[in-house]
PAVORO-485356 format. One record per residue: x, y, z of N, C-alpha, C in turn. Coordinates in nm, 3 decimals, m for minus. Layout:
// PAVORO-485356
> n.X, n.Y, n.Z, ca.X, ca.Y, ca.Z, c.X, c.Y, c.Z
> X, Y, Z, X, Y, Z, X, Y, Z
...
END
This chain:
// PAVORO-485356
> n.X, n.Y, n.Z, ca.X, ca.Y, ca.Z, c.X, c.Y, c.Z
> m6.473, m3.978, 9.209, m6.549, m3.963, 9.087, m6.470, m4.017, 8.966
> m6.371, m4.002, 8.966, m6.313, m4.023, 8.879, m6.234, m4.203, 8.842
> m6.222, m4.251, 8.927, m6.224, m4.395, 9.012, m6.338, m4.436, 8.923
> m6.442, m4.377, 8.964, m6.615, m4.449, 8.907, m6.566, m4.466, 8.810
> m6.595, m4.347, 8.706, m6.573, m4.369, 8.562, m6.490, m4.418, 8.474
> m6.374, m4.437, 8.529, m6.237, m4.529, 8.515, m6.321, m4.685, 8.523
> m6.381, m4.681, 8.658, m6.391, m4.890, 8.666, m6.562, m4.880, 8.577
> m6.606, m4.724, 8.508, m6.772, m4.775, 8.451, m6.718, m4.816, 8.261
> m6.643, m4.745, 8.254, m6.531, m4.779, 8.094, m6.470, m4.902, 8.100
> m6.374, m4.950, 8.215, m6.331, m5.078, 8.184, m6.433, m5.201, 8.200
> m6.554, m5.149, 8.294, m6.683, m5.283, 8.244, m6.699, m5.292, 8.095
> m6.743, m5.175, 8.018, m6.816, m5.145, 7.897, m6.709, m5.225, 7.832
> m6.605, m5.263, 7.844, m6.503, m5.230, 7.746, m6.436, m5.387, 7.759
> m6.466, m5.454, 7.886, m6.466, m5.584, 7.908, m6.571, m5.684, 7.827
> m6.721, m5.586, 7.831, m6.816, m5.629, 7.745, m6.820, m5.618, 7.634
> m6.754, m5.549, 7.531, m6.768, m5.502, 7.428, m6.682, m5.552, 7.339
> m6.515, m5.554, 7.442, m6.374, m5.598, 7.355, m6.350, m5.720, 7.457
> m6.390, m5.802, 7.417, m6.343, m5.923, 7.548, m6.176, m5.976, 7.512
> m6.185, m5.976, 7.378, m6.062, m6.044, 7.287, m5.957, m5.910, 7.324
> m6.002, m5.747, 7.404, m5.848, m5.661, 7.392, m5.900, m5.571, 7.291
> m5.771, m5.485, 7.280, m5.809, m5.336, 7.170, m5.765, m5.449, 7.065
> m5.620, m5.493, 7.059, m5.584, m5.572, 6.971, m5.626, m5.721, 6.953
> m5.708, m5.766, 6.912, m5.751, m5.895, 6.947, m5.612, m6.040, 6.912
> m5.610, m6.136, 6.972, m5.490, m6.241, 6.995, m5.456, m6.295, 6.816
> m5.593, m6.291, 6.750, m5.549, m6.328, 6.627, m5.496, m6.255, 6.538
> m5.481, m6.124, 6.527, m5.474, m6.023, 6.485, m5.301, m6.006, 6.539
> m5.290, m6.022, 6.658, m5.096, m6.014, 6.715, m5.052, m6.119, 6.665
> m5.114, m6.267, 6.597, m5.054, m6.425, 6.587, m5.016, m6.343, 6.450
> m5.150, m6.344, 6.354, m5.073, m6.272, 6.215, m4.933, m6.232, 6.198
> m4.959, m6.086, 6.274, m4.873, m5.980, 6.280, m4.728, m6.056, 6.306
> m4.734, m6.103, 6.377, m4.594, m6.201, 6.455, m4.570, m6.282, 6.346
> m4.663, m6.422, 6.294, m4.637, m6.479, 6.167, m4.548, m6.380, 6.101
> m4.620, m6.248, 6.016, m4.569, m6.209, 5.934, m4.411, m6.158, 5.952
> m4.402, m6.136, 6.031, m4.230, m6.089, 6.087, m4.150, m6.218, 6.085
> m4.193, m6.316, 6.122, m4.120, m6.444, 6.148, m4.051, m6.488, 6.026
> m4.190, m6.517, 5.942, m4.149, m6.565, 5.757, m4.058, m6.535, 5.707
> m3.999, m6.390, 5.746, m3.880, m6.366, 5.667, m3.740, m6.392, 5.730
> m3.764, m6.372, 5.799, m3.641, m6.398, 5.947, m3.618, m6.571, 5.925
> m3.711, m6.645, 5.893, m3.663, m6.798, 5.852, m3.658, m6.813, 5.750
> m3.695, m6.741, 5.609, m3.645, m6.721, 5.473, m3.502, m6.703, 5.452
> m3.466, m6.604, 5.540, m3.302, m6.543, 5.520, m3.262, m6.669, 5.583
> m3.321, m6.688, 5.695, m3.189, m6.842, 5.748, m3.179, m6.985, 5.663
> m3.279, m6.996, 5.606, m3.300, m7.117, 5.499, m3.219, m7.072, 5.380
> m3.154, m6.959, 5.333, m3.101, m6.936, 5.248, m2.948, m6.921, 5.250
> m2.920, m6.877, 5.405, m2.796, m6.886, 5.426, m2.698, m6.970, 5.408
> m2.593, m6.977, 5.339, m2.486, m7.094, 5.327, m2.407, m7.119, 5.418
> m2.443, m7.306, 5.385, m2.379, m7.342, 5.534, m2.483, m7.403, 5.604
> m2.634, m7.363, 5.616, m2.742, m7.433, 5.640, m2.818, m7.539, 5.626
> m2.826, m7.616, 5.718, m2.876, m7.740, 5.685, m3.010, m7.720, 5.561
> m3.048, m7.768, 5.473, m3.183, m7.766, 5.408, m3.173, m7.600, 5.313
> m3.043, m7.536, 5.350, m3.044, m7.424, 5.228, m2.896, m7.372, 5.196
> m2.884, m7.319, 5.071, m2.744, m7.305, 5.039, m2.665, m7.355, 5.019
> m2.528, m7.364, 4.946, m2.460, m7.468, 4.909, m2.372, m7.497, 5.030
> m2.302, m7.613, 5.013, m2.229, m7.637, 5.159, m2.095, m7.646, 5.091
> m2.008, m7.609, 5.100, m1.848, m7.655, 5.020, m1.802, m7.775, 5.036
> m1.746, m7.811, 5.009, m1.722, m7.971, 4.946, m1.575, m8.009, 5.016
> m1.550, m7.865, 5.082, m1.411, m7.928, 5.178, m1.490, m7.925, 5.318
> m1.578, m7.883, 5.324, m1.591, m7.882, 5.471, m1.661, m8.059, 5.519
> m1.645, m8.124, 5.594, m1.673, m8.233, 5.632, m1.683, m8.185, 5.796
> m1.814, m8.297, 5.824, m1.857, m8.291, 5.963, m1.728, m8.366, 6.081
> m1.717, m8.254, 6.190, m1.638, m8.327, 6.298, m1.706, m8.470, 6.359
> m1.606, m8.591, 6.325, m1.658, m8.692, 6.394, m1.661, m8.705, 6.565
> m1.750, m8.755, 6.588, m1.755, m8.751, 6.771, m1.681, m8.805, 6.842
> m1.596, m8.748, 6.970, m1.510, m8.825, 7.004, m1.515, m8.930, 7.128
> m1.450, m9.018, 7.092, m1.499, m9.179, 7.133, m1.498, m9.139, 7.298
> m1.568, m9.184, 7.357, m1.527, m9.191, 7.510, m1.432, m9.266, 7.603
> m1.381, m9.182, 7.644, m1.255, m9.279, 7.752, m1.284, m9.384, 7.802
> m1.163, m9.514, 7.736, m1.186, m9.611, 7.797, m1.163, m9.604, 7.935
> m1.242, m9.755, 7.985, m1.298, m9.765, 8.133, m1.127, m9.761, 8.206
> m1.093, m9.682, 8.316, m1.001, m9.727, 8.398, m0.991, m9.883, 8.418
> m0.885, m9.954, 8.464, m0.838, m10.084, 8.481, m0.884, m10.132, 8.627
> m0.980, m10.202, 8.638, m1.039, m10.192, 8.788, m0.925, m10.316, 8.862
> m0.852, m10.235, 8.968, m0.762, m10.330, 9.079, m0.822, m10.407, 9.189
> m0.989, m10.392, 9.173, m1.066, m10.448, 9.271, m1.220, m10.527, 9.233
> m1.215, m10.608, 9.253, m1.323, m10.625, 9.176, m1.403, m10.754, 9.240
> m1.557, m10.723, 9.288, m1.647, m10.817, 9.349, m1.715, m10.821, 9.264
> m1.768, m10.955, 9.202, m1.878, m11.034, 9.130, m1.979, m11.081, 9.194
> m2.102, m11.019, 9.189, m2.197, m11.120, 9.284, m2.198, m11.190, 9.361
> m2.130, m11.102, 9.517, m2.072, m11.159, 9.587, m2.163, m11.150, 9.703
> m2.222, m11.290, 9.781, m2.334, m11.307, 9.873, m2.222, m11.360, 9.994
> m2.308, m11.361, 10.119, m2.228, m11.401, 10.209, m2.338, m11.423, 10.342
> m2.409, m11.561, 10.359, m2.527, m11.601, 10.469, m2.444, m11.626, 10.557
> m2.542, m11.639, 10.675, m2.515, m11.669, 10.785, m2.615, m11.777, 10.816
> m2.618, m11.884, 10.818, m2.765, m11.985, 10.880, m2.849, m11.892, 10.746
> m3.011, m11.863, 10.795, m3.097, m11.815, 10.742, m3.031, m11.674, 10.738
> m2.957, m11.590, 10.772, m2.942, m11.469, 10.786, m2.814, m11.439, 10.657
> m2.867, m11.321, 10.556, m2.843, m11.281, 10.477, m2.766, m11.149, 10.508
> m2.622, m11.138, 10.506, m2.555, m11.019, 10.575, m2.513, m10.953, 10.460
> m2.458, m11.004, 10.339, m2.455, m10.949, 10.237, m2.548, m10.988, 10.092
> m2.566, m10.935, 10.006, m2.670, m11.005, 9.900, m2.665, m10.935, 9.749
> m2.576, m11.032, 9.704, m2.542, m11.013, 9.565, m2.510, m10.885, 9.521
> m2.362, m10.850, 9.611, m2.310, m10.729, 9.563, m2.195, m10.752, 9.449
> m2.199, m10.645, 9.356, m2.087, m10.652, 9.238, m2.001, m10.484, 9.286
> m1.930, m10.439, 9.261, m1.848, m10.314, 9.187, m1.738, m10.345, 9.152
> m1.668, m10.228, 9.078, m1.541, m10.213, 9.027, m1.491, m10.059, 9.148
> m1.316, m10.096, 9.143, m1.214, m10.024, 9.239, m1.149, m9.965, 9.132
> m1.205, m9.861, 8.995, m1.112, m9.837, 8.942, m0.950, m9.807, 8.987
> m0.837, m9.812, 8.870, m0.669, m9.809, 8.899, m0.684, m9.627, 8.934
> m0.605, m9.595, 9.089, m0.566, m9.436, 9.095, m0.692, m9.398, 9.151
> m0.793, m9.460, 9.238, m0.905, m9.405, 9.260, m0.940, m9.430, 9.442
> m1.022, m9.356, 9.464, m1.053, m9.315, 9.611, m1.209, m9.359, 9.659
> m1.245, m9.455, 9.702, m1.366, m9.519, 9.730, m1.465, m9.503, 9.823
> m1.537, m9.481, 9.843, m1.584, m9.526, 10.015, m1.719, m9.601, 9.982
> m1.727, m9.668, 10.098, m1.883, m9.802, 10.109, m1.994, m9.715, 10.191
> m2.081, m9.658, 10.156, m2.154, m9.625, 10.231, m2.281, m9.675, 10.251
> m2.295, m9.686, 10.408, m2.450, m9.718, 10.445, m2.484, m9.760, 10.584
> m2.631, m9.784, 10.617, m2.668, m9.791, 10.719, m2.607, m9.882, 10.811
> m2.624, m9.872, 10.992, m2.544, m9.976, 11.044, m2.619, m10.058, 11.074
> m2.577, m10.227, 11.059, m2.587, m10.380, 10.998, m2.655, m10.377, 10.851
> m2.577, m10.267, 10.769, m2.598, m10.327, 10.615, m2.501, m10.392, 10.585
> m2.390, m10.429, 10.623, m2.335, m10.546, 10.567, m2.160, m10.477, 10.533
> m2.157, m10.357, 10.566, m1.988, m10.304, 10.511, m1.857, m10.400, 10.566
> m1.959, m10.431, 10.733, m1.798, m10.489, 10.740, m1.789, m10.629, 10.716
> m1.865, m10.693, 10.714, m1.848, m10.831, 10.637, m1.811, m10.834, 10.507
> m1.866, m10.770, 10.421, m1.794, m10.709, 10.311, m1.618, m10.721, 10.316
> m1.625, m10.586, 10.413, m1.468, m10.603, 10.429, m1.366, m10.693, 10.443
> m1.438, m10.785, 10.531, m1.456, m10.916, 10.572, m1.398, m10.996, 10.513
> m1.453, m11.022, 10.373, m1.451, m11.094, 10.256, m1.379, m11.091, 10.209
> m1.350, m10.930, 10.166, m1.237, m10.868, 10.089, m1.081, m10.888, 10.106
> m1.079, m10.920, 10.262, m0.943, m10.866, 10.341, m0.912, m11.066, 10.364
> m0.977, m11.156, 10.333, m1.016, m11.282, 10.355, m1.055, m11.329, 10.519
> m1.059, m11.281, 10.605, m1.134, m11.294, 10.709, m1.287, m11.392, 10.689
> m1.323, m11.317, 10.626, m1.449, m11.437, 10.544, m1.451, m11.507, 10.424
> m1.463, m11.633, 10.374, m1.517, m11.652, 10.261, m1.630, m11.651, 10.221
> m1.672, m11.574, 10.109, m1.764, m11.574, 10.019, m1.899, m11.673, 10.034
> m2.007, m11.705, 10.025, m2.082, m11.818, 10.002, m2.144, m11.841, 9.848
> m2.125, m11.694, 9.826, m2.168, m11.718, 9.670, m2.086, m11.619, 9.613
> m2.001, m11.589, 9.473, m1.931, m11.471, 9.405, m1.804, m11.480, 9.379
> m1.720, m11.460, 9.340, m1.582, m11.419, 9.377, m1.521, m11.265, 9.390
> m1.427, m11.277, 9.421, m1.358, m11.107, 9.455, m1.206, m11.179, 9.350
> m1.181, m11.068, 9.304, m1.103, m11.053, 9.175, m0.976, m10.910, 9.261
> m0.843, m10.968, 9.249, m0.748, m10.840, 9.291, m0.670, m10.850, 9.132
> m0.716, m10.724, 9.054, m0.652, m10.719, 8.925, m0.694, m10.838, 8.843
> m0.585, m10.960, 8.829, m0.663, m11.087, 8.724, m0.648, m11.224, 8.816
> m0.654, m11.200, 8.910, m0.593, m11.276, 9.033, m0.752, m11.292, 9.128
> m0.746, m11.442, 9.114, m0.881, m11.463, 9.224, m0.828, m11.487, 9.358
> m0.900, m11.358, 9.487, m0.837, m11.416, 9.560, m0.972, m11.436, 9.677
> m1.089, m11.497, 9.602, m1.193, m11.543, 9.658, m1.185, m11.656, 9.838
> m1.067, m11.736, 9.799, m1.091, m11.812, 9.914, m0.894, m11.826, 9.949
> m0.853, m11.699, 9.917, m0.689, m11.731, 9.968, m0.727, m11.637, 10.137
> m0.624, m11.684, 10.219, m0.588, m11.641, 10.318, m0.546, m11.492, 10.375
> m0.600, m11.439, 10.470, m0.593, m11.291, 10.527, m0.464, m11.292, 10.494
> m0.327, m11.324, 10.551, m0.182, m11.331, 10.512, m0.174, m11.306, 10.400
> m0.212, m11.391, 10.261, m0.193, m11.389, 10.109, m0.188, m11.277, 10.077
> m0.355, m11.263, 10.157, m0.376, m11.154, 10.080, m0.317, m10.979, 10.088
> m0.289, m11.003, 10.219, m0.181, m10.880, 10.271, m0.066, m10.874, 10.228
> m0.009, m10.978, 10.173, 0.126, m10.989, 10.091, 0.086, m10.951, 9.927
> m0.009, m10.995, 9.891, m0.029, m10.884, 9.709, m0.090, m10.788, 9.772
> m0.091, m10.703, 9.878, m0.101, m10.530, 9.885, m0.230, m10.498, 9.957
> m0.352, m10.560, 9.964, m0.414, m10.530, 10.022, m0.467, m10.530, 10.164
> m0.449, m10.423, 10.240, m0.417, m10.398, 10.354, m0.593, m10.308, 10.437
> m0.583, m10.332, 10.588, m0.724, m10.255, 10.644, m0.683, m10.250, 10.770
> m0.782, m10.155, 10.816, m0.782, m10.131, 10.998, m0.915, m10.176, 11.058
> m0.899, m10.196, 11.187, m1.022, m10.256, 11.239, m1.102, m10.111, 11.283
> m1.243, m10.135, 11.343, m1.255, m10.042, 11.422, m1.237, m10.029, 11.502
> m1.245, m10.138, 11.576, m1.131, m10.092, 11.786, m0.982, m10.132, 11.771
> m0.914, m9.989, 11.812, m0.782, m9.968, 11.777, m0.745, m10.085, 11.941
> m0.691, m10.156, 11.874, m0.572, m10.232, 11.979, m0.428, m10.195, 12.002
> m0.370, m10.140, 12.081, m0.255, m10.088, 12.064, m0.170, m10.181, 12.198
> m0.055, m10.186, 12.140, 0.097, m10.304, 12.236, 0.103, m10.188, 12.348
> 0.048, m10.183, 12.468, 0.112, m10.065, 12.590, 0.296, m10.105, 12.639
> 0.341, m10.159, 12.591, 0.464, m10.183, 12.643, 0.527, m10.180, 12.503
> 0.477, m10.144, 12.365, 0.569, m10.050, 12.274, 0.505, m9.895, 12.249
> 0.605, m9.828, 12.169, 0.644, m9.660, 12.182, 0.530, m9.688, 12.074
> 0.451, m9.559, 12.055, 0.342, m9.539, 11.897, 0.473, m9.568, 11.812
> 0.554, m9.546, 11.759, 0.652, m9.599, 11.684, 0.607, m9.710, 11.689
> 0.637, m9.763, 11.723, 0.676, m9.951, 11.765, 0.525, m10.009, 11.661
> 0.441, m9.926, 11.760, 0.322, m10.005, 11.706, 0.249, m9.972, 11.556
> 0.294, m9.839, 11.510, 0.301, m9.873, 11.348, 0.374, m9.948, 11.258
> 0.553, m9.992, 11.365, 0.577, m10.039, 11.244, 0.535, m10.201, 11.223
> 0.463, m10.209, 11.394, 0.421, m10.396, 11.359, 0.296, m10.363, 11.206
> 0.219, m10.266, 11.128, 0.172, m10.275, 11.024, 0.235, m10.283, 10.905
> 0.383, m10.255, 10.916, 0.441, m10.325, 10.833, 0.563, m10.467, 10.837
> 0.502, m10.528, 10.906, 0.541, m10.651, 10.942, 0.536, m10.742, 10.809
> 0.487, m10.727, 10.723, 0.408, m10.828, 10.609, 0.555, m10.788, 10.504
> 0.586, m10.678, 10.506, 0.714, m10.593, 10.407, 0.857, m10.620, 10.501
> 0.847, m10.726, 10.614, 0.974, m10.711, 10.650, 1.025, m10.868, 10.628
> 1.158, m10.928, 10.666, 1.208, m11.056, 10.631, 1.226, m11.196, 10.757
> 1.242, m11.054, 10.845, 1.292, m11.156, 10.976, 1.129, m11.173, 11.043
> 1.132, m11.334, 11.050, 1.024, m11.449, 11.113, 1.068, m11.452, 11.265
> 1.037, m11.591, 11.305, 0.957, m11.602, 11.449, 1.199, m11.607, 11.501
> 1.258, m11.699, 11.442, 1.377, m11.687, 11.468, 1.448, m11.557, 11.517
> 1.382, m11.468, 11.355, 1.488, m11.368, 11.379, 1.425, m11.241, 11.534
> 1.272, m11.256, 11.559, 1.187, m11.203, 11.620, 1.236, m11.247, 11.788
> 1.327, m11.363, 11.815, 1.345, m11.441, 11.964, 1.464, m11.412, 11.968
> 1.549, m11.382, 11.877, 1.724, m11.400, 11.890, 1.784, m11.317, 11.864
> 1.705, m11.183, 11.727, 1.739, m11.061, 11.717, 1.863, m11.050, 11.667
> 1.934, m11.151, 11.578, 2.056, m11.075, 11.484, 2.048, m10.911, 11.425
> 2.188, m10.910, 11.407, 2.201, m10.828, 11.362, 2.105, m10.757, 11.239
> 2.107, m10.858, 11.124, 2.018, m10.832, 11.007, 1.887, m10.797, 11.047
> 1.823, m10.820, 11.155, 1.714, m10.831, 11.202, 1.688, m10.668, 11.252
> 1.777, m10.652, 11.347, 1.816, m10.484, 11.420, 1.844, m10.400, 11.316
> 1.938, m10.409, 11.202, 1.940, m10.299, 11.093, 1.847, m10.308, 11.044
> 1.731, m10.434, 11.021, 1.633, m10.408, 10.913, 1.495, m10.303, 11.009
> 1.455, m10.346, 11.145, 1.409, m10.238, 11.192, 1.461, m10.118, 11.212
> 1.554, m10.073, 11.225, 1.618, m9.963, 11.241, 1.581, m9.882, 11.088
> 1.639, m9.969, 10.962, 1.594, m9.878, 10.833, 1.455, m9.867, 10.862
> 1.357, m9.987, 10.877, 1.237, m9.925, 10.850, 1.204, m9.826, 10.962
> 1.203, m9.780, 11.097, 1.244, m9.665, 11.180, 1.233, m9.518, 11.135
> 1.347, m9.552, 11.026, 1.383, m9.406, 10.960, 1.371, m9.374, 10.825
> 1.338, m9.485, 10.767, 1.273, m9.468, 10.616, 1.172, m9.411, 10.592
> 1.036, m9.513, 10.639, 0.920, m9.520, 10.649, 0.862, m9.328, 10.648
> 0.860, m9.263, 10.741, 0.843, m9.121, 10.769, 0.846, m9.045, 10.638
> 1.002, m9.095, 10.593, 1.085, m8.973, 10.497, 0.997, m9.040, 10.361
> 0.905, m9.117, 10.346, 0.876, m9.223, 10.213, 0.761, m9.121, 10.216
> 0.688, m9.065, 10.338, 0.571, m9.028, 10.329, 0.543, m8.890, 10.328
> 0.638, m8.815, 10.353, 0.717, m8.673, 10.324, 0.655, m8.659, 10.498
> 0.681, m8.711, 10.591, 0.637, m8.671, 10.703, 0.714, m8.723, 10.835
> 0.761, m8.655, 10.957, 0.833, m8.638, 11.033, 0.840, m8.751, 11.201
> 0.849, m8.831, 11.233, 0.773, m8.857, 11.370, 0.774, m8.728, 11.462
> 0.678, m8.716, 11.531, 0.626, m8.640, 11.619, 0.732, m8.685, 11.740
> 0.762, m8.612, 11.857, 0.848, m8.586, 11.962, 0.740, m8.712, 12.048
> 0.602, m8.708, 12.058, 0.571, m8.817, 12.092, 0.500, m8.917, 12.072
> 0.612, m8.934, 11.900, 0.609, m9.107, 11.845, 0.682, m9.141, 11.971
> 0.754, m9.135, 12.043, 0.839, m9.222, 12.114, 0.805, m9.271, 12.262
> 0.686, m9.194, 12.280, 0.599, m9.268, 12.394, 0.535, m9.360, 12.372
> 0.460, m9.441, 12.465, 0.378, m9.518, 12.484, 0.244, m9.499, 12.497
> 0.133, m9.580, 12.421, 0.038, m9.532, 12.423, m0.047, m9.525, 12.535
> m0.055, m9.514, 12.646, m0.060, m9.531, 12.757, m0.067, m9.382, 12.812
> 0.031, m9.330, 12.785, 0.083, m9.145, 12.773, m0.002, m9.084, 12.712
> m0.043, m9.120, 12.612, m0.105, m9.069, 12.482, m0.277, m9.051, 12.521
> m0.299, m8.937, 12.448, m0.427, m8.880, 12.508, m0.504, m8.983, 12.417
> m0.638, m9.033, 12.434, m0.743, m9.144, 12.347, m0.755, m9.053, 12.222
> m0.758, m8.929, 12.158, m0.748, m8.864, 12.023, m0.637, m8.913, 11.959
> m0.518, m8.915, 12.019, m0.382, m8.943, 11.937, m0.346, m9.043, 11.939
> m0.389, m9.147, 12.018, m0.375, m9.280, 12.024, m0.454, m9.338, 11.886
END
């Protein structure tokens, strides 16, 4: 019964007050009127844009300039690279900012390792150049270019089975050592101390230890640690 007369009042009252007890124009007022003053006092406040005096020492903070661009040590210019009709790379540019950590990402045959390719001189370019610092080294030689610093790995690891994992990192630094094809057949002395330092340098340069089996052969070596 009481249900009824509850939902027979809120019909009447739906019909009667459609706009509410308080109707919407009647709360806009009301609200206006509270507002007006609340932005009176702030328009008056000093220190306010459009009110009050502003003091004559205070001056606006100027904005501060944004950091110039890092020094990019790498750098491809619209660099294309066909094959016949076949387009493997297509007018790529970036910068390698100086102190920075990169990666190429994307689908497989989008073009990363020809890219790399390019980079490492394995390929030349067909259209672009590649820039190392202010140095074009668009069409110099894989060698060259491993001698001004830039260095890569393949993806199928090839490893010497008749040298120790020792052995076969330090042929990656072959490019940083002195003794050629002479000193490589005949093995002077200068030749034996200079592998020997790099042996025992190399590790301590990198704050890190050879393992008990750097001194095997990869052959020994499980396919993870190889």
């Amino acid at each position: 019964m009481e249900f009824g007369i509850f939902g027979f009042l809120l019909v009447i009252m739906m019909l009667l007050r459609p706009q509410g007890l308080i109707p919407e124009r009647r709360r806009r007022l009301e609200l206006t009127a509270e507002i007006a003053p609340a932005d009176a006092q702030l328009a008056e406040a000093p220190g306010t844009p459009g009110g009050g005096d502003v003091s004559a020492t205070e001056t606006p903070t100027p904005p501060t300039p944004p950091a110039p661009p890092a020094a990019a040590v790498l750098r491809a210019e619209r660099v294309t690279k066909t094959f016949g009709g076949l387009v493997a790379v297509n007018d790529v540019s970036f910068d390698v900012p100086e102190h920075s950590i990169v990666s190429l990402i994307g689908p497989n045959g989008a073009g990363k390792t020809t890219l790399f390719n390019m980079l490492t001189g394995l390929y030349r370019p067909t259209e672009g150049r590649i820039l190392l610092g202010e140095r074009d080294i668009t069409h110099s030689r894989p060698d060259v270019i491993t001698k001004y610093g830039v260095a890569r790995t393949f993806q199928n690891i090839r490893l010497f089975g008749a040298m120790t994992a020792v052995e076969n990192v330090m042929v990656g630094h072959h490019a940083r050592m002195r003794s050629g094809l002479f000193g490589s057949i005949f093995r002077p002395p200068w030749v034996r101390r200079e592998e020997r330092e790099t042996r025992e340098h190399r590790p301590r340069t990198a704050g890190l230890r050879w393992p008990a089996r750097a001194r095997l052969r990869p052959a020994r070596l499980a396919p993870a640690v190889r």
